[in-house]
C-alpha positions as protocol buffer text, in pm:
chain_id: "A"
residue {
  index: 1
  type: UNK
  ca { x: -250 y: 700 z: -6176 }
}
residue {
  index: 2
  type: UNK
  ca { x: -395 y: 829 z: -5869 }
}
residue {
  index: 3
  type: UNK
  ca { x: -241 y: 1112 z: -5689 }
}
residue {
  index: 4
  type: UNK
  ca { x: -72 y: 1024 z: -5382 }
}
residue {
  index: 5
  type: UNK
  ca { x: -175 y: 1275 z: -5195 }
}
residue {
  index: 6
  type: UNK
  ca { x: -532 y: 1174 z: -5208 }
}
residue {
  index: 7
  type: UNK
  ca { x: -462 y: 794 z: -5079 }
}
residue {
  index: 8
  type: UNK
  ca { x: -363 y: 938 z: -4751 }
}
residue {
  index: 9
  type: UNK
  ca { x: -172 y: 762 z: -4492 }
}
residue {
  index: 10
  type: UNK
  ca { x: -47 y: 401 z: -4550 }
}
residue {
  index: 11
  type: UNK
  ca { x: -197 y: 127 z: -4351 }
}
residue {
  index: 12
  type: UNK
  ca { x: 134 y: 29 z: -4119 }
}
residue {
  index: 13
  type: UNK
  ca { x: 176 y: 415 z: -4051 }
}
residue {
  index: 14
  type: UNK
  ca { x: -195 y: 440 z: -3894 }
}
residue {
  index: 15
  type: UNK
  ca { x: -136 y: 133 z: -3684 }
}
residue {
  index: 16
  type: UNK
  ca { x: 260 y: 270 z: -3528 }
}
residue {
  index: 17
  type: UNK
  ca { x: 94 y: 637 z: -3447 }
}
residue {
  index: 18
  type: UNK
  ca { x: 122 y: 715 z: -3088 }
}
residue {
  index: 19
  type: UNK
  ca { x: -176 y: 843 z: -2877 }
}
residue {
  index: 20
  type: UNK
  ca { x: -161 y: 1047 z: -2579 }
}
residue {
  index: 21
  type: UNK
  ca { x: -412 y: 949 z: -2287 }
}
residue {
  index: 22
  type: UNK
  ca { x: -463 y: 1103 z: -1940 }
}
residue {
  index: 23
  type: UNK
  ca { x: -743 y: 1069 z: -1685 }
}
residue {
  index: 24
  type: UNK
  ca { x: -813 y: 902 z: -1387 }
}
residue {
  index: 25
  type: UNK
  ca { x: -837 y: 513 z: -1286 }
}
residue {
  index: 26
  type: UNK
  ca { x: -1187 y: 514 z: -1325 }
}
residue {
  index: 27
  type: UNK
  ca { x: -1216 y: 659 z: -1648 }
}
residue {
  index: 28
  type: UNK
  ca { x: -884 y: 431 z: -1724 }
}
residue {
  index: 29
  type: UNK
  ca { x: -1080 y: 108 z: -1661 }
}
residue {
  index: 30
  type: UNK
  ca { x: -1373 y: 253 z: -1875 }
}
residue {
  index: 31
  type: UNK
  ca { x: -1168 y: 341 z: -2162 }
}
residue {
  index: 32
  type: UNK
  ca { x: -938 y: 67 z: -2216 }
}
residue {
  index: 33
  type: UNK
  ca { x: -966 y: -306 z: -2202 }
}
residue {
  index: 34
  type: UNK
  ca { x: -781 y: -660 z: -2303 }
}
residue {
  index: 35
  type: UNK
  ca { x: -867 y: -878 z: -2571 }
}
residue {
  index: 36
  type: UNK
  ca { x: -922 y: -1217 z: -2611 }
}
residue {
  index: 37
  type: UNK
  ca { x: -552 y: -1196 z: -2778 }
}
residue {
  index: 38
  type: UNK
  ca { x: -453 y: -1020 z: -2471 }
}
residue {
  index: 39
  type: UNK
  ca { x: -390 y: -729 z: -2645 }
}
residue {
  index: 40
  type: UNK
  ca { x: -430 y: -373 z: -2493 }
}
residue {
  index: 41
  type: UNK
  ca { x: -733 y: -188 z: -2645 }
}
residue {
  index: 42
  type: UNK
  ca { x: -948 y: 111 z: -2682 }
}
residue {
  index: 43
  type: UNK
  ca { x: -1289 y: 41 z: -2568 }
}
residue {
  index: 44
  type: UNK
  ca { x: -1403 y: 325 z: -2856 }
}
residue {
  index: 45
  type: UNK
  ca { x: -1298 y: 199 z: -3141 }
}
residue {
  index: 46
  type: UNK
  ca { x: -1209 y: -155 z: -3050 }
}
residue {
  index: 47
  type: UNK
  ca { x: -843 y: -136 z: -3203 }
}
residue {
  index: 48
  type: UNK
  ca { x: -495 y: -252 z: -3018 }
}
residue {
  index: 49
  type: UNK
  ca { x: -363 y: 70 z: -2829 }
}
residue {
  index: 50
  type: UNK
  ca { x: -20 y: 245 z: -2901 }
}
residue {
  index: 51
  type: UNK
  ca { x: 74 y: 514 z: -2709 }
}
residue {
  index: 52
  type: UNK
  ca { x: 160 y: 674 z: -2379 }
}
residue {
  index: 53
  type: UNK
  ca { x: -71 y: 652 z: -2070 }
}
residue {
  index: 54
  type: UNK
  ca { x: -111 y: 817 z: -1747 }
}
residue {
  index: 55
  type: UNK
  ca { x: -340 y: 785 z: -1450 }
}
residue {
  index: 56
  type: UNK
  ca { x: -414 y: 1034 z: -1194 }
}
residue {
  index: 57
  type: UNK
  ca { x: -474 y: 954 z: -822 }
}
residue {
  index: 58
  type: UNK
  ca { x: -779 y: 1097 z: -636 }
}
residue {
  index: 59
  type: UNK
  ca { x: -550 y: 1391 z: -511 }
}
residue {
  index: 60
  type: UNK
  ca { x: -482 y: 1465 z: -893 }
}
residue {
  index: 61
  type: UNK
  ca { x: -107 y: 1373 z: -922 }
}
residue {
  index: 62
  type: UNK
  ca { x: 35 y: 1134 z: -1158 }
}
residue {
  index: 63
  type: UNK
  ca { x: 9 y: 794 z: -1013 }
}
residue {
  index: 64
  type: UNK
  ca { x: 106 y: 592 z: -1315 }
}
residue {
  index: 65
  type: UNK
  ca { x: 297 y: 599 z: -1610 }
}
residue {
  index: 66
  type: UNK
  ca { x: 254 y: 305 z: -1938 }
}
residue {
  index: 67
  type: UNK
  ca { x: 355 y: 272 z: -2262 }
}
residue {
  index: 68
  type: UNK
  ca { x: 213 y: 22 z: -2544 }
}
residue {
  index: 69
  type: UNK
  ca { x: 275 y: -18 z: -2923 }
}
residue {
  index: 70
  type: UNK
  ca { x: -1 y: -235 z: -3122 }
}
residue {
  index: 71
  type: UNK
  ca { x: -154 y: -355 z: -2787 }
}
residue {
  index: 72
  type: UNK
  ca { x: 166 y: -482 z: -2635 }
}
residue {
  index: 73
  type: UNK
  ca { x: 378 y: -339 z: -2344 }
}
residue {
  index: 74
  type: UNK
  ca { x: 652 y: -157 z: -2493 }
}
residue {
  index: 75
  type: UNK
  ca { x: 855 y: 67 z: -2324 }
}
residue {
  index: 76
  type: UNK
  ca { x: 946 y: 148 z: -1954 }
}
residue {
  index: 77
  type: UNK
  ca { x: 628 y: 195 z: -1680 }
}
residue {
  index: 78
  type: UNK
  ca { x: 628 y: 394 z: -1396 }
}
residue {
  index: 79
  type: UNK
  ca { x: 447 y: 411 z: -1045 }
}
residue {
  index: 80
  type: UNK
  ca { x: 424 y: 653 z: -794 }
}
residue {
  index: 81
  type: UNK
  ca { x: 355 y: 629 z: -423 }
}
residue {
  index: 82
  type: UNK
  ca { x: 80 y: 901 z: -285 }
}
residue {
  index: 83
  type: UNK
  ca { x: 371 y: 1100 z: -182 }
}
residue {
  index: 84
  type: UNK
  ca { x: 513 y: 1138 z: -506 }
}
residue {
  index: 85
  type: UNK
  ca { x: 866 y: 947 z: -447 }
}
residue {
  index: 86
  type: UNK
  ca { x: 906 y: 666 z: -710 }
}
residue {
  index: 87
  type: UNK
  ca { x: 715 y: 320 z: -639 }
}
residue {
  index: 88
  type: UNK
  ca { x: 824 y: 93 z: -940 }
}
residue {
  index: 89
  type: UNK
  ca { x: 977 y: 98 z: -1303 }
}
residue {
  index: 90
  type: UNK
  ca { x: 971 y: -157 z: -1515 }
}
residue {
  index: 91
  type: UNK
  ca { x: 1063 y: -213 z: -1890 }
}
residue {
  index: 92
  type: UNK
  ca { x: 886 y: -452 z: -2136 }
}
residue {
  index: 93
  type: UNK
  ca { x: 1008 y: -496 z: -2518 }
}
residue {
  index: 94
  type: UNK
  ca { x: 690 y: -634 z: -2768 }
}
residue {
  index: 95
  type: UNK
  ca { x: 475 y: -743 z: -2476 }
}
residue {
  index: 96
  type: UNK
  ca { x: 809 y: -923 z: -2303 }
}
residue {
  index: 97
  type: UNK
  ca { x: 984 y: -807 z: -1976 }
}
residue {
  index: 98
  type: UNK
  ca { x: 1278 y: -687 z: -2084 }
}
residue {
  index: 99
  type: UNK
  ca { x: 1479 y: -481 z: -1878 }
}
residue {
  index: 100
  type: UNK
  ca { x: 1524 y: -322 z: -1500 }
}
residue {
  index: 101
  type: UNK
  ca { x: 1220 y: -467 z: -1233 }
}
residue {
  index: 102
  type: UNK
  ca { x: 1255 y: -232 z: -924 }
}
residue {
  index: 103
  type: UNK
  ca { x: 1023 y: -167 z: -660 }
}
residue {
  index: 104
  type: UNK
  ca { x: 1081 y: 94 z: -377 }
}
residue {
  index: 105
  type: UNK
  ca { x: 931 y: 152 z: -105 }
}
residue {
  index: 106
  type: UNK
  ca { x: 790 y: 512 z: 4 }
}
residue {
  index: 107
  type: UNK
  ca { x: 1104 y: 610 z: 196 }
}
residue {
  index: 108
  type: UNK
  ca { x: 1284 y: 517 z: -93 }
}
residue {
  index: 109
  type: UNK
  ca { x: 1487 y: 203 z: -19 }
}
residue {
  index: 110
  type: UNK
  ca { x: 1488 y: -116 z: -268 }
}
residue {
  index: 111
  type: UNK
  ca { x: 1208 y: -364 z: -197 }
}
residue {
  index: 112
  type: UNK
  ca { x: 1258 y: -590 z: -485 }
}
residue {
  index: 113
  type: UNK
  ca { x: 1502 y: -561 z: -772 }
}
residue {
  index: 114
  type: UNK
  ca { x: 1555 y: -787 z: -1073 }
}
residue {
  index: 115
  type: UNK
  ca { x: 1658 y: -786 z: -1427 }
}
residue {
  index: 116
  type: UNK
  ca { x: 1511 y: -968 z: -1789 }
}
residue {
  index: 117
  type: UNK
  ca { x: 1631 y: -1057 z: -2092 }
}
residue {
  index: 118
  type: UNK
  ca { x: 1315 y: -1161 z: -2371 }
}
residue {
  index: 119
  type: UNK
  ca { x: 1141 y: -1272 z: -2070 }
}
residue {
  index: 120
  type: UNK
  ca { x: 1375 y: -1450 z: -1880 }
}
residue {
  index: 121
  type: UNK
  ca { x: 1522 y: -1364 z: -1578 }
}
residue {
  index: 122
  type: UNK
  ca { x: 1884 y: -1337 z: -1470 }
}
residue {
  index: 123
  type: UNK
  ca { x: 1954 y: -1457 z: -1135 }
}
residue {
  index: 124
  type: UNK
  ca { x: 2304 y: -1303 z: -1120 }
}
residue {
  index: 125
  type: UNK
  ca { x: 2220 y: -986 z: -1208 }
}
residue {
  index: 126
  type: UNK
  ca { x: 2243 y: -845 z: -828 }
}
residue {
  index: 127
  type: UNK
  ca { x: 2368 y: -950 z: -512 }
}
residue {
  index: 128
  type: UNK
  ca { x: 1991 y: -973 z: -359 }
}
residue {
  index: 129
  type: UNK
  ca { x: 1628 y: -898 z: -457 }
}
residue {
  index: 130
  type: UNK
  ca { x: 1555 y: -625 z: -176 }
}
residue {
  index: 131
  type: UNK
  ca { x: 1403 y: -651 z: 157 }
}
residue {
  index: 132
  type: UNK
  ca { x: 1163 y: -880 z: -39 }
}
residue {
  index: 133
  type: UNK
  ca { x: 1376 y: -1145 z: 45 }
}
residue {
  index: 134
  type: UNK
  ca { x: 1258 y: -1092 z: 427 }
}
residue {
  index: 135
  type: UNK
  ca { x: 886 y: -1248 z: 345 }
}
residue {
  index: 136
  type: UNK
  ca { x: 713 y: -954 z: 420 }
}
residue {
  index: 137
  type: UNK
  ca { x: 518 y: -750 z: 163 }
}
residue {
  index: 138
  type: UNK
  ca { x: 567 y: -390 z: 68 }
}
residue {
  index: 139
  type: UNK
  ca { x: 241 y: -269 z: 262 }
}
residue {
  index: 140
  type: UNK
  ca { x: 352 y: -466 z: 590 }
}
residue {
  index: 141
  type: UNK
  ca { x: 742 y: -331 z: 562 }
}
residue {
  index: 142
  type: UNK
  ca { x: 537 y: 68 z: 527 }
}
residue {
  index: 143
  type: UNK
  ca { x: 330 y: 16 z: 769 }
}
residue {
  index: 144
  type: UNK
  ca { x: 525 y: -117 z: 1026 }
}
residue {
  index: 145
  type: UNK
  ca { x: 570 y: 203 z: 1211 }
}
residue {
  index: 146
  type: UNK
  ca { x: 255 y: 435 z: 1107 }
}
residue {
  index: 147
  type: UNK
  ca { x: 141 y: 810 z: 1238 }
}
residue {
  index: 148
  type: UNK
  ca { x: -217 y: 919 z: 1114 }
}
residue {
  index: 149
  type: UNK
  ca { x: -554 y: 1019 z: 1229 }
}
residue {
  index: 150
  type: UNK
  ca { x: -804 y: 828 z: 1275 }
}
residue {
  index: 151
  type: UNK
  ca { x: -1002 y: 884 z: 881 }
}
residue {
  index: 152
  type: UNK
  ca { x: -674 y: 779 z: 718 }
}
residue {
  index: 153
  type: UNK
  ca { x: -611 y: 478 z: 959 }
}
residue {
  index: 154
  type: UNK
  ca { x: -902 y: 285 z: 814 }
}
residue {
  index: 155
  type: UNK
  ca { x: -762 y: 334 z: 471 }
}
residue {
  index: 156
  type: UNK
  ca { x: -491 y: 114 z: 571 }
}
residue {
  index: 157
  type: UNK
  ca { x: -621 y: -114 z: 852 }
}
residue {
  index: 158
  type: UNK
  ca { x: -924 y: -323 z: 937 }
}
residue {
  index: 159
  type: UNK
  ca { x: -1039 y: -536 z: 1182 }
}
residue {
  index: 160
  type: UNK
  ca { x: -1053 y: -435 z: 1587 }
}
residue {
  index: 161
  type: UNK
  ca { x: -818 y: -501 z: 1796 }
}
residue {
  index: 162
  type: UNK
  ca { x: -1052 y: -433 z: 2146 }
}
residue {
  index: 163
  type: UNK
  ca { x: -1177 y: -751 z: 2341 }
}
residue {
  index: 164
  type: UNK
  ca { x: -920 y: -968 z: 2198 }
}
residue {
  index: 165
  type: UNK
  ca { x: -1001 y: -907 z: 1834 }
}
residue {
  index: 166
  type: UNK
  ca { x: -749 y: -872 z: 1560 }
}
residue {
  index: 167
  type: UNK
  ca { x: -610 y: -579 z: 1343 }
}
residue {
  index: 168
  type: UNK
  ca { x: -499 y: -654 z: 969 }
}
residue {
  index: 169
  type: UNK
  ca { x: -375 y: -485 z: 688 }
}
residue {
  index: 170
  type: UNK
  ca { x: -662 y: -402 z: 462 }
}
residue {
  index: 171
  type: UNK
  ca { x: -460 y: -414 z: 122 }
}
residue {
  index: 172
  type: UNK
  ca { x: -320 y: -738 z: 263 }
}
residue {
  index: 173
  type: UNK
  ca { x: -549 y: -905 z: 481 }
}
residue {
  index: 174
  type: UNK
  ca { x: -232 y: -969 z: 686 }
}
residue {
  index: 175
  type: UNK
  ca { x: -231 y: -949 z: 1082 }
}
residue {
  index: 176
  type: UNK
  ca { x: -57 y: -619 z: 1178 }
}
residue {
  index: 177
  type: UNK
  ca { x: 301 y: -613 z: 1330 }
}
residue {
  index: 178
  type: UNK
  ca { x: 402 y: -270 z: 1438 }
}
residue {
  index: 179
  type: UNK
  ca { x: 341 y: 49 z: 1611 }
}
residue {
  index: 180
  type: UNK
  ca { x: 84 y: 298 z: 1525 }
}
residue {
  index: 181
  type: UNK
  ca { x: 78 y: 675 z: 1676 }
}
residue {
  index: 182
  type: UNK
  ca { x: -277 y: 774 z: 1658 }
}
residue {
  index: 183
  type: UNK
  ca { x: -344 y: 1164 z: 1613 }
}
residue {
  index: 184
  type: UNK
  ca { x: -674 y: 1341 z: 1680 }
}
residue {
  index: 185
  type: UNK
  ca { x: -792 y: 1581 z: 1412 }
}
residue {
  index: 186
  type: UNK
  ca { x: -574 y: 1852 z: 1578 }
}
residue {
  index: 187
  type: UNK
  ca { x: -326 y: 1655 z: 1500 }
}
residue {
  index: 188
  type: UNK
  ca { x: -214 y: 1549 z: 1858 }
}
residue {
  index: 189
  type: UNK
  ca { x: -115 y: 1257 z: 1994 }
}
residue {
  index: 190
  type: UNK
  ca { x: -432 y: 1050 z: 2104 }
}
residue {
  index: 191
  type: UNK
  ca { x: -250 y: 687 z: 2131 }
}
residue {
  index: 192
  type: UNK
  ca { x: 33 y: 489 z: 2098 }
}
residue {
  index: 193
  type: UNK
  ca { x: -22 y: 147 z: 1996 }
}
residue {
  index: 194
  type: UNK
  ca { x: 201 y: -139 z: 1972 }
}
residue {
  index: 195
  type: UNK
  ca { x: 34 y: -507 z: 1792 }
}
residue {
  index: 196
  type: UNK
  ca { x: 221 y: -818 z: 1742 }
}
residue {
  index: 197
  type: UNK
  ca { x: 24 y: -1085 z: 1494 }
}
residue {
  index: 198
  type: UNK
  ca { x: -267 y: -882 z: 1481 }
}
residue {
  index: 199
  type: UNK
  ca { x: -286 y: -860 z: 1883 }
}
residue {
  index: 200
  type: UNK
  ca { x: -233 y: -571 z: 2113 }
}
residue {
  index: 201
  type: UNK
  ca { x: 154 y: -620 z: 2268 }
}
residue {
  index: 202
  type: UNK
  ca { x: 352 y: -456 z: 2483 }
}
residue {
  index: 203
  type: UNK
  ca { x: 308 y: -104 z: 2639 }
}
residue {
  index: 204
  type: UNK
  ca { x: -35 y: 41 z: 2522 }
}
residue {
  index: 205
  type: UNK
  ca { x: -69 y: 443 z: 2604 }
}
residue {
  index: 206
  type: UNK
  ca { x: -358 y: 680 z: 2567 }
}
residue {
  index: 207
  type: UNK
  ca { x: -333 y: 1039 z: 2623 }
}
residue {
  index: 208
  type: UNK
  ca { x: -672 y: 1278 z: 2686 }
}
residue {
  index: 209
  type: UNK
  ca { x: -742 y: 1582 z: 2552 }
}
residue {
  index: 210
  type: UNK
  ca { x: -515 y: 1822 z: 2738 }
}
residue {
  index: 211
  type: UNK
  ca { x: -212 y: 1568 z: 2652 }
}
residue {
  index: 212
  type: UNK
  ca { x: -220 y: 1414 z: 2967 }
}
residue {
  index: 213
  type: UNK
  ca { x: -106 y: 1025 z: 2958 }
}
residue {
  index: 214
  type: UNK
  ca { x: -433 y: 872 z: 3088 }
}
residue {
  index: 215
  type: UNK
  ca { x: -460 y: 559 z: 3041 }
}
residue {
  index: 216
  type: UNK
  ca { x: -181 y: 300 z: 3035 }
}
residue {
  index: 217
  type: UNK
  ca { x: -152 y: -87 z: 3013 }
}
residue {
  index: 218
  type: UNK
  ca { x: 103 y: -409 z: 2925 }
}
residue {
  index: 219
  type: UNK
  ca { x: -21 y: -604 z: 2702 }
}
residue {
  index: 220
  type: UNK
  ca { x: 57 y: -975 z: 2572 }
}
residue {
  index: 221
  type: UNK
  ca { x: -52 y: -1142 z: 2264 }
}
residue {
  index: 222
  type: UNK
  ca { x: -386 y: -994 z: 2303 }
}
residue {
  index: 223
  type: UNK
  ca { x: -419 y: -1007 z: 2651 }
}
residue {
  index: 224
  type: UNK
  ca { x: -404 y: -744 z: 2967 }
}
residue {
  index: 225
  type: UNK
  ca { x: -125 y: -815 z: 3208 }
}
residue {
  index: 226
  type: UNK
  ca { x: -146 y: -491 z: 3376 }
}
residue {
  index: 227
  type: UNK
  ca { x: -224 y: -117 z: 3368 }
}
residue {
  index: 228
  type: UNK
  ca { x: 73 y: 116 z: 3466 }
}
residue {
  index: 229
  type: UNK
  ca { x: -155 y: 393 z: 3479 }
}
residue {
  index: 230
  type: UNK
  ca { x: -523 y: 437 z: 3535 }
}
residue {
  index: 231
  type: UNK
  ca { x: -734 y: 803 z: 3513 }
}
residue {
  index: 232
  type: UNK
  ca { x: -413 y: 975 z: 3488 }
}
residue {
  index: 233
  type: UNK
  ca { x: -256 y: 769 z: 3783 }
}
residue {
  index: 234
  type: UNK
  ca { x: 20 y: 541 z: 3882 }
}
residue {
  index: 235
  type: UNK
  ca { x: -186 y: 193 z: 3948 }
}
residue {
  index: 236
  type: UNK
  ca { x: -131 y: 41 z: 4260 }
}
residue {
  index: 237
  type: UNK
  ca { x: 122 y: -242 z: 4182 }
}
residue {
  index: 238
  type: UNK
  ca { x: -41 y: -486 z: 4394 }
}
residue {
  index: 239
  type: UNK
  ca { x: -343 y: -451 z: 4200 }
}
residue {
  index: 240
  type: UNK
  ca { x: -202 y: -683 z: 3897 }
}
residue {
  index: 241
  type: UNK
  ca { x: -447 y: -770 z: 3615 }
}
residue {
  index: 242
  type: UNK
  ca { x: -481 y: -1089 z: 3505 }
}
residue {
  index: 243
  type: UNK
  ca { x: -765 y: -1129 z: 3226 }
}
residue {
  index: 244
  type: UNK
  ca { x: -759 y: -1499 z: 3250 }
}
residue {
  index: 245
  type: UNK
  ca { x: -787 y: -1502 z: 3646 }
}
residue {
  index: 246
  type: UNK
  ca { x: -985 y: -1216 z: 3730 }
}
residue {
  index: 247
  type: UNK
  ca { x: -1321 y: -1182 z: 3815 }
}
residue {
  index: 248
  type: UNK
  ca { x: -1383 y: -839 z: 3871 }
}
residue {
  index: 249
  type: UNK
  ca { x: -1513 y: -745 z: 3503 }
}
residue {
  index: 250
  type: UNK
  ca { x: -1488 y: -337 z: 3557 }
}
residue {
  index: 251
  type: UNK
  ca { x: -1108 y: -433 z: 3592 }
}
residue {
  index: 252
  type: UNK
  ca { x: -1102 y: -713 z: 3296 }
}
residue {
  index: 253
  type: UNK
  ca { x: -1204 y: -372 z: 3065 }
}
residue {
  index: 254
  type: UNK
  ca { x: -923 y: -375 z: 2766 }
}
residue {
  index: 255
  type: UNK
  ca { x: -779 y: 10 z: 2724 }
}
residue {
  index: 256
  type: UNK
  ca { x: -980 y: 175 z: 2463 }
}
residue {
  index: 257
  type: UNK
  ca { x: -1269 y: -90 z: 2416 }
}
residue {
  index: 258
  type: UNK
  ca { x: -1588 y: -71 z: 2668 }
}
C-alpha cells in the first residue's frame, strides 16, 4: 500500500483552494475569461477560477472587489466609486443572486436597492428601489450638478453645445440636464453653465481671467434670447437678441462659440 503522503492532495481539495488575484483592469481582462459553460476562468491554465479578486483603478485604489468558487459567483462583490465611498454590493450563492443588490451613488444615497432568494427576486422586500425609480441613470443623477476643469470634463461629457449643438453624457450617450461650474487649471471659476436636454438654458455666465463676470446671456432650449452682460458690461436692454430674427451675425454669436 502506497504511502499517503506521497499521493498528495485529493482531487476535490485542488479544485475548492482559493487563489488570491490583484492587478489592474487591463491585466484583469487579460488574465481571466468565460467559458463556453459560462464559467469564470484562468486564461493560464484554462481551469474554472476560485478565489478572491480585486481590480485597481488607474489612480491605484481598489476599484473592485469579486469572489468565485469553481467558476461561479460565490460570495458578496464590491465596487467603489473614484472617490473611494461605496458604489455597489452584491451577493451571489453557486453562480445565483442571492442576497442584498444595492447601488449608491457617490454622495452616498441609495440609487437602487433589491433583495434575492436562488435567483428570484422579492418585490416586498423594501418600500422602494432608490431614486432608480425616477428614470434617470446613476451617471445622469451624479452629474446633474458638476464642478471640474476642463481635462476632467471630457471624461464625462461629449458633444458641443456652441451653435446650437448638443452636450451628452459620454458613459450614457444621454442629453445633459444640469449645471456645470467650469474651473481653469488654477482652479477658478471660468463658467457657469446651465443645459436642459442637451441645450444651453437659462442664465449662461463667463468670467475672464481676473474673475471679472464678462460675458453673460439667457438662453432657451438652445437658443440666445439675450445677453445681460457684454465685455464686462450691462447690455443695453433695448438691444434684445433674437437668434431667429436677427440679422446682424456679430450679435447672433452664441457665448463661448465663435
Amino acid at each position: 500500500m502506497a504511502d499517503s503522503k506521497s499521493t498528495g492532495y485529493k482531487l476535490s481539495k485542488l479544485l475548492l483552494d482559493e487563489e488570491y488575484w490583484e492587478g489592474t483592469s487591463s491585466e484583469f481582462q487579460e488574465s481571466f475569461f468565460n467559458n463556453e459553460e459560462f464559467l469564470f476562468c484562468k486564461s493560464d491554465t484554462q481551469l474554472p477560477y476560485s478565489g478572491l479578486i480585486k481590480v485597481r483603478s488607474r489612480t491605484g485604489i481598489v476599484s473592485s472587489s469579486s469572489s468565485y468558487a469553481m467558476g461561479s459567483r460565490d460570495g458578496d462583490f464590491f465596487e467603489w466609486h473614484e472617490n473611494g465611498k461605496l458604489k455597489a454590493k452584491s451577493q451571489y450563492k453557486e453562480g445565483m443572486r442571492h442576497g442584498y443588490f444595492y447601488i449608491w451613488t457617490e454622495t452616498g444615497d441609495i440609487y437602487s436597492r433589491k433583495y434575492y432568494q436562488d435567483d428570484l427576486e422579492d418585490f416586498g422586500r423594501f418600500p422602494d428601489q432608490g431614486s432608480i425609480e425616477s428614470g434617470q441613470s446613476l451617471e445622469a443623477i451624479q452629474l446633474e450638478t458638476w464642478e471640474g476643469k476642463g481635462s476632467e470634463f471630457y471624461h464625462k461629457f461629449a458633444g458641443d453645445p456652441k451653435r446650437g449643438g448638443s452636450l451628452y453624457i459620454r458613459t450614457t450617450e444621454e442629453p445633459y440636464n444640469g449645471t456645470i461650474t467650469a474651473l481653469d487649471d488654477q482652479g477658478k471659476k471660468e463658467a457657469l453653465l446651465r443645459f436642459r436636454n442637451g441645450k444651453y438654458h437659462g442664465t449662461i455666465s463667463k468670467w475672464n481671467e481676473d474673475g471679472v463676470l464678462w460675458e453673460e446671456g439667457e438662453f432657451d432650449r438652445g437658443e440666445l434670447v439675450q445677453y445681460l452682460i457684454l465685455d464686462g458690461k450691462p447690455f443695453n436692454g433695448s438691444r434684445i437678441i433674437d437668434i431667429t430674427d436677427s440679422d446682424d451675425t456679430s450679435m447672433t454669436k452664441l457665448l463661448f462659440g465663435e
